[in-house]
C-alpha positions in Angstrom: 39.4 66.0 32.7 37.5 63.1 32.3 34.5 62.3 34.1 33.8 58.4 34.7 30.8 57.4 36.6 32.0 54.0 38.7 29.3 51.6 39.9 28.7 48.2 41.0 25.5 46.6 39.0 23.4 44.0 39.5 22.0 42.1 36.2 18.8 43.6 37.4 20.0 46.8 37.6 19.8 47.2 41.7 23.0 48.8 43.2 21.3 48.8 46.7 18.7 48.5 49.5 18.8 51.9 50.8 21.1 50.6 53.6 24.1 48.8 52.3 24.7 46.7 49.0 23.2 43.5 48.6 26.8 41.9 48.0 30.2 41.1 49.3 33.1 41.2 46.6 36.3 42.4 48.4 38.5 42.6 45.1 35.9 45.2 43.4 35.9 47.1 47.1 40.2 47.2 46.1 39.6 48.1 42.4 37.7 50.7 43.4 40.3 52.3 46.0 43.3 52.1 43.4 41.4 53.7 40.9 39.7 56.7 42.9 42.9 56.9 44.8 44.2 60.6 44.1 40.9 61.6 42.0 38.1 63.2 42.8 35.1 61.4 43.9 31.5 62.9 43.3 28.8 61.1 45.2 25.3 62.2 46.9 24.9 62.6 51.1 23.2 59.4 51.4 26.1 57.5 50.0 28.6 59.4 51.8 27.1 58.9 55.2 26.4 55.1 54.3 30.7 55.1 54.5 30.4 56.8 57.7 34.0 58.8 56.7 36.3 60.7 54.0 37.7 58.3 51.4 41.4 58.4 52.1 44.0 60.2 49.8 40.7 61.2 47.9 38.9 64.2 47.8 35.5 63.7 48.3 32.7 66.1 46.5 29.8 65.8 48.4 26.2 66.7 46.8 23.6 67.7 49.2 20.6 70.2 49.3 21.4 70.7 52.9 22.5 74.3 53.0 24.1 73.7 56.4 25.9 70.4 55.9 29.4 70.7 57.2 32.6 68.8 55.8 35.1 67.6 58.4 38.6 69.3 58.3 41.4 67.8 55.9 44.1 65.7 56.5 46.7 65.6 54.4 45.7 64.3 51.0 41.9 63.8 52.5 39.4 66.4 51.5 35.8 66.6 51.6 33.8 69.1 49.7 30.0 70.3 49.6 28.3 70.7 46.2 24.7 72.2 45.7 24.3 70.4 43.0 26.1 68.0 40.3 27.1 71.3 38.1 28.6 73.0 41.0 30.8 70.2 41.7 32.0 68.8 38.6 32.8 72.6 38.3 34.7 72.2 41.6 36.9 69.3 40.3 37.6 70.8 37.4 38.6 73.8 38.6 40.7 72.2 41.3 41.9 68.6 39.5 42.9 70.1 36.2 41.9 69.5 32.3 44.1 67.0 31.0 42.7 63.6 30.3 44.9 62.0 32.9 42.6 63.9 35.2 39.7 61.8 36.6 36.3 62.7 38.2 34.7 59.8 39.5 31.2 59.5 39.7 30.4 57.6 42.8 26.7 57.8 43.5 24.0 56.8 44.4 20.7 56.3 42.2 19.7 60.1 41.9 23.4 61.2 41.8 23.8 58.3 38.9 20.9 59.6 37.1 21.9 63.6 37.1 25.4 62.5 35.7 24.6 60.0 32.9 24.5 63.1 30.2 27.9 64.2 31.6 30.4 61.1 31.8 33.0 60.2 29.7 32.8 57.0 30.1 30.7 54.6 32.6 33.1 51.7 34.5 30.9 49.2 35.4 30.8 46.1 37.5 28.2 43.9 36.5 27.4 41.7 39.9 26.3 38.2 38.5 22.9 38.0 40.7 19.5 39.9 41.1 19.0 40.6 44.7 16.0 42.8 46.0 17.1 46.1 46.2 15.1 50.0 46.2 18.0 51.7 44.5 18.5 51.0 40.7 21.5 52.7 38.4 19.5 54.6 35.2 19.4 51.9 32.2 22.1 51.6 29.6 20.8 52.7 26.6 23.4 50.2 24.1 22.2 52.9 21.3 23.9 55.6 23.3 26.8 53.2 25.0 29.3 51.0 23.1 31.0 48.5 25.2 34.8 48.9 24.7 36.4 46.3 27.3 34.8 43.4 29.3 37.0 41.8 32.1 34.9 38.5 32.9 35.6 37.0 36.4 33.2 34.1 38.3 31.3 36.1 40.4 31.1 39.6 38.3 32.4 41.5 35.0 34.2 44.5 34.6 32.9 46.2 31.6 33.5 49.8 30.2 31.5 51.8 27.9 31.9 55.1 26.0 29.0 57.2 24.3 28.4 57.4 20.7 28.7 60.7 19.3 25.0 62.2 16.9 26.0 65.0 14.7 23.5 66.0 12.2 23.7 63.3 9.3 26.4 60.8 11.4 26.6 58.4 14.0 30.3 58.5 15.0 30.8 55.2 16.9 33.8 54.3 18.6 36.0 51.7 16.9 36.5 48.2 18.5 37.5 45.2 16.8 34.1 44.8 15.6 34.6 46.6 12.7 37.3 45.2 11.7 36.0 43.7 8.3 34.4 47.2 7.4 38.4 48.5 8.2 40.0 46.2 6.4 37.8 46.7 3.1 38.5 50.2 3.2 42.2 50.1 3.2 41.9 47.9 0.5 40.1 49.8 -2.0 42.6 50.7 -4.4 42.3 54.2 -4.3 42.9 54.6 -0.8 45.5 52.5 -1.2 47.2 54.4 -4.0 46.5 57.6 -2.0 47.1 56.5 1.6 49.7 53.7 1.6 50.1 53.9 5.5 46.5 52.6 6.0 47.6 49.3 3.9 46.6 46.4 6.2 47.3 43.0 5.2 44.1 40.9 6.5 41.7 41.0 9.2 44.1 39.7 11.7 46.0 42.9 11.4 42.7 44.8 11.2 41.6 43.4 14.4 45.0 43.9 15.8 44.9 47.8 15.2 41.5 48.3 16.3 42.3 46.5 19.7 44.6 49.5 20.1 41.6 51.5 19.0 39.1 50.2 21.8 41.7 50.1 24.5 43.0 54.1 23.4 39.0 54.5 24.2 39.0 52.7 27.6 42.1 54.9 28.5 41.3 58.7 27.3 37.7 58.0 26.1 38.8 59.6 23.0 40.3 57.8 19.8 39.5 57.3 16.4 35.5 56.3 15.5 34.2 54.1 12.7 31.8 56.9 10.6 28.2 56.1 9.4 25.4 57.7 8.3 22.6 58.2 10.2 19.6 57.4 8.0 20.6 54.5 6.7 23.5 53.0 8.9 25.6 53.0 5.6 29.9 52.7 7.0 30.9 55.9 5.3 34.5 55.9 6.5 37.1 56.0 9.8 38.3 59.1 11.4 38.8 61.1 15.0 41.4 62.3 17.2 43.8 59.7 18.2 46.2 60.3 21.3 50.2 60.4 20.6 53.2 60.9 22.9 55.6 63.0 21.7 59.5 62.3 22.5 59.4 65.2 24.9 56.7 63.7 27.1 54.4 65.6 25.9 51.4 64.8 24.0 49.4 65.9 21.1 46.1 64.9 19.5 46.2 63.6 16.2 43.5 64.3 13.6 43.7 62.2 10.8 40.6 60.2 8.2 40.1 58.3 5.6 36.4 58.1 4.0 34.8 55.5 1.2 35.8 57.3 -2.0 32.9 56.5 -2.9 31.2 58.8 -0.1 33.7 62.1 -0.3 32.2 65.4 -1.4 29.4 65.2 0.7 30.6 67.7 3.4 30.8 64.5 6.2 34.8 65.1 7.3 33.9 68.8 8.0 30.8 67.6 10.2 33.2 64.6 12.0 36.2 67.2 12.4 34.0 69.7 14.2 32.6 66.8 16.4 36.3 65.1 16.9 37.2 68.8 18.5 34.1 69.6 20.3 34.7 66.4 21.9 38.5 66.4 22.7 37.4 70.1 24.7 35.8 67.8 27.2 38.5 65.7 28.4 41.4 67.7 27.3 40.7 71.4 27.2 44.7 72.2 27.1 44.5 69.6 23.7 47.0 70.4 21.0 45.5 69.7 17.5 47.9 67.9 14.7 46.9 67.0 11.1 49.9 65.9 8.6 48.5 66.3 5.3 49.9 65.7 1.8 50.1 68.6 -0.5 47.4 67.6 -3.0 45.0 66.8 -0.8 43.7 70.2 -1.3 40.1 69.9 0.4 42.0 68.5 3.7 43.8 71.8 3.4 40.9 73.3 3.5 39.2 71.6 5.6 42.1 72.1 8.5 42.1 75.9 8.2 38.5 76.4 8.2 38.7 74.8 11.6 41.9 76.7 12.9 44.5 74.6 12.4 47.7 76.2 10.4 50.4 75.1 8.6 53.8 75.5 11.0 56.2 72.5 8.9 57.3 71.2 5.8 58.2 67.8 6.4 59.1 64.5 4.1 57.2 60.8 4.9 59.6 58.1 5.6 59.2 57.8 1.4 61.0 60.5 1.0 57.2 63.0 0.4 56.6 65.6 1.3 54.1 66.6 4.1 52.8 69.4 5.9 52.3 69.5 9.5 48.9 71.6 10.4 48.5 72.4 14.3 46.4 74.6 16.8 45.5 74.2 20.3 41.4 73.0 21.0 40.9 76.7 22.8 41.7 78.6 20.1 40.1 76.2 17.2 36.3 76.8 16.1 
């Protein structure tokens, strides 16, 4: 399940006046209801009464302290809930709404709910309102060292701009790949031993490049999960690509496919073993029913490795569309370390 706080921003960071918002913009207002519509919706009392009823064909998680705070009766695909707290019911939506990433939690408001939440999204979907009204109610800052912006819809009176976190493991900063780093991509699959090793990461020029990491950004606005761009920490040094990336199956199904490629130049320093544990620890949070897939040539012997200490096995022999041959490792995200 992922959880995506929703908000409507002001450039100065107001979102209200206590009463009402400071704006009018009917298409965000219809935005809002074809993307909540069928979700879950997790906002504070305040905001909920400021509607004055249940969001329709939604159910409606209600956070209040009040220990008496009744929810009206459902109708049909209507619900309201009552929370005690932000913990209790994102626990209620999952339970209820599911764990595949197709599953949504909105996070709806307002400031205090906003601010409780920030550690727990996903991913943020923000409006940015093009004006700086007065207003007592602020959204919590985006920290751009924490947040990457993966997609900006720009329209005259406002923006529609997601983000996704980075991802801090001990020695990496695991950032999520956009076209940005697109010349850093393209140099790697370059380097001639990569391409000797890996000749399915060839890519021609940075056209291409940019192309493939489009896909990249917009797999991250969908599942807030794909493939990040890999640097070190202490010195911001690109140290390689690498993640989970999402893949549909001919069944319908879908499986999660872990697959990286590293600067020769920075292997044997025990970085894929610290990226694979954060790819997994992350795909746990939007998709705890994740199945785990890793094709792997025979003589890369440390990827072997690597793919059993975390769980995966070996269930296939296969052949590349060259004709060599391949082995297909798999586990499912409960069961891996």
């Amino acid at each position: 399940m992922q959880i995506v706080t929703i908000a409507a921003v002001a450039q100065n960071g107001v979102i209200g006046d206590g009463l009402d918002i400071p704006w009018s913009i009917p298409e965000d207002w219809d935005r809002f209801r074809s993307l909540t519509t069928g979700n879950f919706v997790v906002m504070g009392r305040s905001t909920y009464e400021s509607i004055g009823r249940p969001l329709p064909n939604r159910t409606t998680v209600v956070v209040t302290r009040q220990q008496d705070f009744e929810a009206p009766k459902p109708i049909g695909r209507t619900r309201v809930l009552v929370a005690h707290g932000v913990d209790e019911a994102l626990h209620m939506a999952r339970t209820a709404r599911g764990s595949l990433p197709k599953d949504i939690t909105y996070i709806a408001g307002g400031g205090e709910i906003y601010a409780q939440t920030m550690d727990k999204a996903n991913a943020l979907d923000i409006t940015v309102v093009k004006t700086s009204p007065e207003g007592s109610v602020h959204f919590p800052e985006i920290d751009l060292g924490k947040w990457l912006e993966v997609r900006r819809e720009q329209h005259e009176t406002h923006d529609y701009v997601k983000y996704v976190p980075r991802t801090f493991t001990e020695r990496l900063t695991l950032v999520p790949a956009t076209p940005a780093d697109a010349g850093e991509w393209l140099a790697l699959a370059q380097h001639p031993d990569v391409a000797a090793q890996s000749p399915e990461l060839v890519v021609r020029d940075e056209a291409e490049a940019v192309e493939r990491l489009g896909r990249r950004a917009a797999s991250w606005d969908a599942w807030s999960l794909d493939q990040w761009t890999i640097r070190r920490t202490a010195d911001d040094a690109f140290i390689g690509i690498g993640g989970l990336r999402r893949k549909e199956l001919e069944n319908g199904d879908h499986v999660w496919s872990l697959d990286y490629q590293l600067v020769p130049e920075m292997q044997g320093n025990g970085y894929t073993p610290e990226m694979v544990m954060a790819a997994l620890q992350q795909v746990r949070l939007v998709d705890r029913e994740a199945r785990v897939r890793a094709m792997i040539r025979p003589r890369n012997v440390k990827s072997i490795e690597i793919a059993q200490e975390a769980g995966l096995q070996k269930v296939e022999e296969r052949v590349d569309a060259a004709g060599n041959p391949i082995y297909l490792f798999q586990g499912w995200v409960r069961h891996l370390v």
